[in-house]
C-alpha positions in Angstrom: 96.5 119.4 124.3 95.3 122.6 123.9 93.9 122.7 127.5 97.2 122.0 129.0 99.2 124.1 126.8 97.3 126.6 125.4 96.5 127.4 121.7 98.8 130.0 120.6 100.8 128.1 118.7 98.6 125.3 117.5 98.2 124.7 113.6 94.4 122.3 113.1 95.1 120.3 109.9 93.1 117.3 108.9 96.0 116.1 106.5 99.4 115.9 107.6 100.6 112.7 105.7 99.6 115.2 102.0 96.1 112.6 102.4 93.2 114.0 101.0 91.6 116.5 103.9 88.6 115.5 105.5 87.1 119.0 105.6 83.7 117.7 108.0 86.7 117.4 110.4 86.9 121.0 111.1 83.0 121.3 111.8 83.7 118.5 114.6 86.6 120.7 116.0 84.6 123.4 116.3 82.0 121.6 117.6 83.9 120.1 120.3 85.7 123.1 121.2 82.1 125.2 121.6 80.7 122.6 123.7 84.2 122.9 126.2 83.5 126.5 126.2 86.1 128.2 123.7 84.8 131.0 122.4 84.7 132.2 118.5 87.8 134.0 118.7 89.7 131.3 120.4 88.5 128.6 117.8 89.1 131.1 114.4 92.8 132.0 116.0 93.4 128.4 116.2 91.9 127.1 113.1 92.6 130.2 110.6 94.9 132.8 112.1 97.6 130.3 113.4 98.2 129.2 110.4 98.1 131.8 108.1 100.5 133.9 111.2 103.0 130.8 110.7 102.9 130.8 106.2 102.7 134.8 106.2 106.4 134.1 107.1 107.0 133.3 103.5 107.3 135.7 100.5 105.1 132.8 98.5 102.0 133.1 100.8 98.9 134.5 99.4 96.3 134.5 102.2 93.1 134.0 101.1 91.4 137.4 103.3 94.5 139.4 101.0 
């Protein structure tokens, strides 16, 4: 997805159905994405800034870098 569309607006999460989160999941995204040749900065906007960009949008947010 990301290769067709970009990652500007991509949210990773391991638990959309409220499931417990498979944490190890994010190490295989990472993983994956170094070895197609995303760079560090591409991976953290996609797994960290993304989303906290998107919550910051409410007053309840508390980042966890703030």
């Amino acid at each position: 997805m990301i290769e067709n569309y970009g990652g500007e607006r991509v949210w990773m999460n391991s638990a959309c159905d409220w499931g417990v989160t498979c944490r190890s999941l994010f190490l295989m995204l990472r993983f994956e994405m170094r070895k197609r040749g995303y760079v560090a900065e591409q991976i953290d906007k996609m797994i960290f800034q993304n989303p906290a960009r998107f919550m910051s949008q409410s007053a309840k947010f508390k980042s966890p870098t703030s």
